[in-house]
C-alpha positions in Angstrom: 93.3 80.4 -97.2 90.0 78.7 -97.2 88.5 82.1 -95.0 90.2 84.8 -97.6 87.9 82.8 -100.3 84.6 82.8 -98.3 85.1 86.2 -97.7 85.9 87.1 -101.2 82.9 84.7 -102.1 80.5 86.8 -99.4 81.7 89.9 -100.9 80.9 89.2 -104.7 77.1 88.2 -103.3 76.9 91.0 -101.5 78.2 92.7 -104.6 75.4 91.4 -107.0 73.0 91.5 -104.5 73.3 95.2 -103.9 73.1 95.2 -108.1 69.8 93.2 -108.4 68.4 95.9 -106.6 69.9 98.8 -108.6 68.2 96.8 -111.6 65.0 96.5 -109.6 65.8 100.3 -109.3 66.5 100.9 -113.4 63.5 99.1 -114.3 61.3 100.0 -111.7 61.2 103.5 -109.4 63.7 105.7 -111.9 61.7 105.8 -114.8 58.3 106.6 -112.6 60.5 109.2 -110.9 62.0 111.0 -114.4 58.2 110.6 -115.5 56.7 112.3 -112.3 59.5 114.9 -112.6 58.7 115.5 -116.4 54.8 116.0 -115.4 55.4 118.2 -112.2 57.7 120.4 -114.5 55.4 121.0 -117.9 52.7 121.6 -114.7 54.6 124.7 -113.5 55.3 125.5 -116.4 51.8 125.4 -118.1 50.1 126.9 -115.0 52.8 129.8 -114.6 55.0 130.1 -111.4 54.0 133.3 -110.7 50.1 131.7 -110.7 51.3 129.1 -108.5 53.3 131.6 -106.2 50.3 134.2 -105.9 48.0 131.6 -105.0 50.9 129.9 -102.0 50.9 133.8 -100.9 47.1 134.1 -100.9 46.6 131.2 -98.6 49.6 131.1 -96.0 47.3 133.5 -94.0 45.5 130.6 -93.0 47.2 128.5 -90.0 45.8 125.2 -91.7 46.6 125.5 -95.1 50.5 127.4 -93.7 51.4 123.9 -91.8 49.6 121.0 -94.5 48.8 122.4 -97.9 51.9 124.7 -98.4 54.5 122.2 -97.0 52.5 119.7 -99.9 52.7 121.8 -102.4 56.3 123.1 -101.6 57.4 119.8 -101.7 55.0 118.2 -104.5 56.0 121.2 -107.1 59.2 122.4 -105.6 60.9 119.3 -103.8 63.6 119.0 -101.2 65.4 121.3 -100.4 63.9 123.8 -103.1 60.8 123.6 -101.2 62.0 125.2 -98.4 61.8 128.3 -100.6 58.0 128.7 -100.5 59.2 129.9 -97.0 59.7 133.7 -98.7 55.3 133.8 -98.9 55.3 133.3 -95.4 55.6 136.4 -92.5 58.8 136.3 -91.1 57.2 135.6 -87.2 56.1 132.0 -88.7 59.0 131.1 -91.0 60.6 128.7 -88.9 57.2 127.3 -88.2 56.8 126.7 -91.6 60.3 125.2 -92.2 60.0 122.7 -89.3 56.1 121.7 -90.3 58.0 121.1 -94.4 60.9 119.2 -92.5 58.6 117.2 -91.0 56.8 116.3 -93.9 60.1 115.2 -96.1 59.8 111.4 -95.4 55.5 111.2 -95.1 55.0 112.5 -99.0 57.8 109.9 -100.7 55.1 107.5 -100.3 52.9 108.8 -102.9 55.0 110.7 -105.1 57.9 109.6 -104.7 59.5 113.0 -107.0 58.9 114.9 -104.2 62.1 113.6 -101.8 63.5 110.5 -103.8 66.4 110.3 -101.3 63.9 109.6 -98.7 62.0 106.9 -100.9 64.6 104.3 -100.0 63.3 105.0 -96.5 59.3 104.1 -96.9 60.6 101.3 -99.7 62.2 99.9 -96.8 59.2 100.2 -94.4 56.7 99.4 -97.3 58.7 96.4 -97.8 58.1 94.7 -94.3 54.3 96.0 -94.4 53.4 94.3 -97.7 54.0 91.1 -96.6 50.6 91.7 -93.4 49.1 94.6 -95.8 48.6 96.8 -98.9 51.6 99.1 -99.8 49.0 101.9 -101.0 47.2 101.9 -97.9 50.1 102.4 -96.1 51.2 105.3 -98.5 48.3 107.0 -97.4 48.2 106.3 -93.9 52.1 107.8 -94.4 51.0 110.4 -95.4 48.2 111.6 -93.5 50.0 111.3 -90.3 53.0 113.3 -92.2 50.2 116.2 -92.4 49.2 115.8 -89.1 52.5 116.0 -87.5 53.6 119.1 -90.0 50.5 121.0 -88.8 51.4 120.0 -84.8 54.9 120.9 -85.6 54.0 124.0 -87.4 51.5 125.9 -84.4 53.8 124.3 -82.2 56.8 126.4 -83.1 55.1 129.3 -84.6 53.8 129.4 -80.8 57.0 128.9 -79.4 58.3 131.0 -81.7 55.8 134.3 -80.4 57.0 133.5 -77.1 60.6 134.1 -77.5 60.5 137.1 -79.9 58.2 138.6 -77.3 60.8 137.6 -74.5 63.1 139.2 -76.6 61.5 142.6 -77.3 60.9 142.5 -73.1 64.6 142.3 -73.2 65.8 144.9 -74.8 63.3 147.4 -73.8 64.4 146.4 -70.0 68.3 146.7 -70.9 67.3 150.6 -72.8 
């Protein structure tokens, strides 16, 4: 008997445990999150989306900007998974290029804006939690997230050359089977 009531007794502290931090969570991240959200909207909505759409088109020429500022911006304005959308101002040779370099960068912007992939925040909370007790939160925020860029834009030519290869591989193909 005495083991049914020290599990019962382990399972109402883990119980109000797991609420203290949905409190933490009330008072804390949601409101920063509906505020963010709130701001990100009126943005898009003051600027124009077809503004912001014309200039994503404008600029996916570039290699750089196609595999770090679009994947920001996709996910900053957009978020996951509507960012993947911003896919449609990209040629259809680099799309998956584009979609593994935004992938790749779903976990690295939470740290900053935290809008942008909220089911992903729990993730750096739970790094940024061991790091603040040998360093500054912030810091690592950034440091998050300029290795996220640098890994979307390694992803990104990565694929987008792997990508050449195998269409080309494929056009061989068929013009040896014709």
């Amino acid at each position: 008997m005495e083991l049914f009531v020290k599990l019962a007794e382990g399972f109402m502290a883990m119980i109000k445990e797991g609420a203290g931090v949905f409190m933490g969570f009330v008072t804390g991240i949601i409101p920063v999150l509906i505020v963010l959200i709130t701001i990100v909207t009126a943005f898009i909505k003051l600027v124009g989306e077809e503004r912001i759409f014309g200039f994503m088109k404008k600029i996916s020429r570039f290699t750089i900007f196609r595999y770090t500022l679009i994947p920001f911006l996709s996910m900053f304005f957009l978020t996951n998974p509507m960012a993947y959308t911003f896919g449609r101002f990209i040629p259809e040779k680099q799309k998956p290029a584009f979609y593994d370099s935004a992938v790749s960068f779903c976990h690295p912007i939470s740290g900053i804006f935290p809008h942008a992939n909220s089911a992903e925040l729990f993730i750096f909370l739970g790094i940024a939690n061991g790091f603040a007790k040998v360093g500054n939160q912030s810091e690592l925020a950034v440091l998050y997230l300029v290795a996220g860029l640098t890994v979307s834009l390694m992803r990104g030519i990565i694929t987008e050359k792997i990508t050449a290869f195998l269409m080309k591989r494929n056009e061989a193909s068929k013009q040896n089977v014709a």
